[in-house]
C-alpha positions in Angstrom: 49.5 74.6 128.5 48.8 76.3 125.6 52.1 78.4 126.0 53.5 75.3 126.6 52.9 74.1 123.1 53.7 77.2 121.4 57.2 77.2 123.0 57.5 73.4 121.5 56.3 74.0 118.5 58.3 77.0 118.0 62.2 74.9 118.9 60.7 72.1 116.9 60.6 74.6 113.9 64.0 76.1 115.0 65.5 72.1 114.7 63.4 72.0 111.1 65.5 74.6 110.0 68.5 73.7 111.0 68.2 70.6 109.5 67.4 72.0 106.6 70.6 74.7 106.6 72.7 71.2 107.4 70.8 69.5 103.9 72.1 72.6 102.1 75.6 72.2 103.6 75.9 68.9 102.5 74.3 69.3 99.3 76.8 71.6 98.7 79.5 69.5 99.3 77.9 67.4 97.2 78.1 69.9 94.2 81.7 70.8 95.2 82.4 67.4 94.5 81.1 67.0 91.1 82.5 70.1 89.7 85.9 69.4 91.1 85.5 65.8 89.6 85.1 67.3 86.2 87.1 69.7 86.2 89.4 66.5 86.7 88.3 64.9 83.9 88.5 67.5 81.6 91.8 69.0 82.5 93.6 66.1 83.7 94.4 67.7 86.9 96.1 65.1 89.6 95.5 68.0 91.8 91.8 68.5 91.1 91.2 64.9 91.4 92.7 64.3 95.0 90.9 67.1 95.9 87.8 65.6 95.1 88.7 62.9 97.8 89.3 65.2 100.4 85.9 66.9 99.9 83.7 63.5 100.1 85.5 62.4 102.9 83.8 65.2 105.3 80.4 64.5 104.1 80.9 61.0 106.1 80.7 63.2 109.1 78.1 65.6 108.0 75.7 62.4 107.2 76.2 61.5 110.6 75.2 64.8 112.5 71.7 64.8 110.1 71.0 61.7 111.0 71.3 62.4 114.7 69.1 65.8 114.1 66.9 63.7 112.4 66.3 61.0 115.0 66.1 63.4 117.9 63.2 65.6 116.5 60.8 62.1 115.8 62.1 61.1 119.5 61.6 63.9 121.0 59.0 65.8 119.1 55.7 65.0 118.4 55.6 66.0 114.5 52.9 66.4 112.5 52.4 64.8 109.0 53.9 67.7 107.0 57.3 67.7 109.7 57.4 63.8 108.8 57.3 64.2 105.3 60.1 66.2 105.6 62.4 64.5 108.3 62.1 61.4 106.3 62.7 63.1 102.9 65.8 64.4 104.4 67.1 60.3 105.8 66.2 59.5 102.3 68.3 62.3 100.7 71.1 62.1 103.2 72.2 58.6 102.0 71.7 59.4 98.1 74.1 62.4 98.8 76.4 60.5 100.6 76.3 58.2 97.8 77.1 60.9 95.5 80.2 61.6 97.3 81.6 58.2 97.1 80.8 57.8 93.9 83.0 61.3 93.2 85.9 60.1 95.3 85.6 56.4 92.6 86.0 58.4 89.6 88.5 60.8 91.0 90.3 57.4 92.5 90.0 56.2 88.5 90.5 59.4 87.1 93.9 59.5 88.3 94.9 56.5 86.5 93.9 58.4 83.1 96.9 60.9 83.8 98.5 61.0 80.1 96.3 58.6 78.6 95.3 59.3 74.6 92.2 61.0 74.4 89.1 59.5 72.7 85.8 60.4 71.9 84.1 58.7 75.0 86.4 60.7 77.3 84.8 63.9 75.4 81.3 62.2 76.4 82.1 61.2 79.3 82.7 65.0 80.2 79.5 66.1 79.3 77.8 63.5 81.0 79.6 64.4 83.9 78.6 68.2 83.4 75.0 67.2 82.9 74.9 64.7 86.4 76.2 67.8 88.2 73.4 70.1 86.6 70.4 67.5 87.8 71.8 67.0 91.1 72.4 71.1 91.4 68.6 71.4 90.2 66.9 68.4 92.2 68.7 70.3 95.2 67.5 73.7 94.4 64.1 71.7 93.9 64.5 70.4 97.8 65.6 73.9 99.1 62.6 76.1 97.3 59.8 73.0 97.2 59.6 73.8 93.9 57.4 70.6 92.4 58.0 71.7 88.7 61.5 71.9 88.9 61.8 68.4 90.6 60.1 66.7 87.8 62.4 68.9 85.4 65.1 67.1 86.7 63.4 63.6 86.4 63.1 63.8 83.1 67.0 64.8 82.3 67.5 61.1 83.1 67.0 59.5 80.2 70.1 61.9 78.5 72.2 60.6 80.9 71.1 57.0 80.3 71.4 57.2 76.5 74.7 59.5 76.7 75.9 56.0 78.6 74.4 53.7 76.1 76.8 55.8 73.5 79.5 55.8 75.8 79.3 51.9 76.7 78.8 51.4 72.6 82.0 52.9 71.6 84.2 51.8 74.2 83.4 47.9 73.5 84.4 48.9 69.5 87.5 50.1 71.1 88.3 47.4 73.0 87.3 44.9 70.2 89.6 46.6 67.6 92.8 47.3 69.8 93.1 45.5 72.2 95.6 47.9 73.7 93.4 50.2 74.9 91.1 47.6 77.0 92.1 48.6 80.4 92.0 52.5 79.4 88.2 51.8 78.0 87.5 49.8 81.3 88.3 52.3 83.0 85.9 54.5 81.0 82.8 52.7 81.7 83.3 52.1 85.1 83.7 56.0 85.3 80.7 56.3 82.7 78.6 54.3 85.6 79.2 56.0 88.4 78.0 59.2 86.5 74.9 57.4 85.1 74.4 56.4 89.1 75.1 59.9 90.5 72.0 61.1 87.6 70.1 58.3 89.5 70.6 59.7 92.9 69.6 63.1 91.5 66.6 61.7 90.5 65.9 60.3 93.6 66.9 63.8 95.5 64.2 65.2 93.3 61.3 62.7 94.1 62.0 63.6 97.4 61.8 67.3 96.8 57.7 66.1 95.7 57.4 64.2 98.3 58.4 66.8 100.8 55.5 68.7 98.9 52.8 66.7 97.8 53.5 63.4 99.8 53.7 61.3 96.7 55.8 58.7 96.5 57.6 58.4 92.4 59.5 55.9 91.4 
């Protein structure tokens, strides 16, 4: 019986890690996505943008198979607190990464409209907000991976850069619009972009108050 147990408890931690090389996979995809996203944004690349698309569209499938890992070890398992912490860390973190992804493929989507448009000093902020979403959702990963606490909350408090990097964004693209009229679909497209990036922070965040839970089993936010 005993050896019986042992074997169990030895594939159940086999499946743990698995699960957990798949979370890296995907997170990595994730980050794939956000640095080929602005590298669109900041070179104007049609090329870097569409590939941007392509990447998110395999994290459909890669959400999928961690769910399905996911559900068969808290079927078929008996896990312990600790294992559920972490199986239902990784369904929460699944969904914000998938998230992330769409929200990549959106801007790229956008960001090929942009292709010759003037440059402005929003689309300059805009690129460093992007660069700074990519950083916390690189850290709240590497936060996940390592169960390093300190580094999660790090990441929690980035936020409010991104949300007042948006405030600035959102400010001088509504001048824009009110003094030139011209420019209102380029600036609308600006914000929308601008928002996505301020959600993609937001599911960093989240990624990372995971990471704590995994650890501590408190629940932020």
């Amino acid at each position: 019986m005993v050896k019986k147990e042992y074997a169990m408890r030895k594939t159940f931690d086999a499946e743990l890690q698995e699960l957990n090389y798949e979370m890296i996979d995907m997170a990595a995809a994730a980050e794939d996505a956000i640095d080929v996203v602005t590298e669109s944004l900041a070179s104007g690349d049609d090329e870097a943008a569409k590939s941007a698309v392509e990447v998110t569209r395999h994290m459909d499938e890669m959400e999928r198979d961690i769910e399905n890992r996911c559900l068969r070890l808290l079927l078929q398992q008996q896990p312990v607190a600790r294992d559920l912490r972490t199986i239902s860390a990784a369904l929460k973190m699944v969904t914000d990464l998938q998230r992330i992804g769409d929200q990549c493929s959106n801007i790229a989507e956008i960001s090929l409209l942009l292709t010759g448009q003037k440059q402005t000093s929003a689309l300059a902020h805009i690129r460093t907000m992007s660069q700074k979403a990519g950083v916390m959702v690189k850290r709240a990963i590497f936060a996940y991976v390592n169960r390093d606490t300190d580094a999660a909350r790090a990441v929690i408090a980035l936020d409010d850069e991104i949300d007042e990097l948006f405030r600035t964004i959102k400010a001088e693209l509504v001048e824009l619009i009110v003094e030139n009229r011209q420019e209102a679909d380029q600036a609308i497209d600006l914000i929308i972009i601008a928002k996505y990036l301020e959600r993609i922070a937001d599911h960093g965040v989240n990624i990372a108050q995971w990471a704590i839970f995994c650890v501590t089993g408190e629940i932020l936010g």
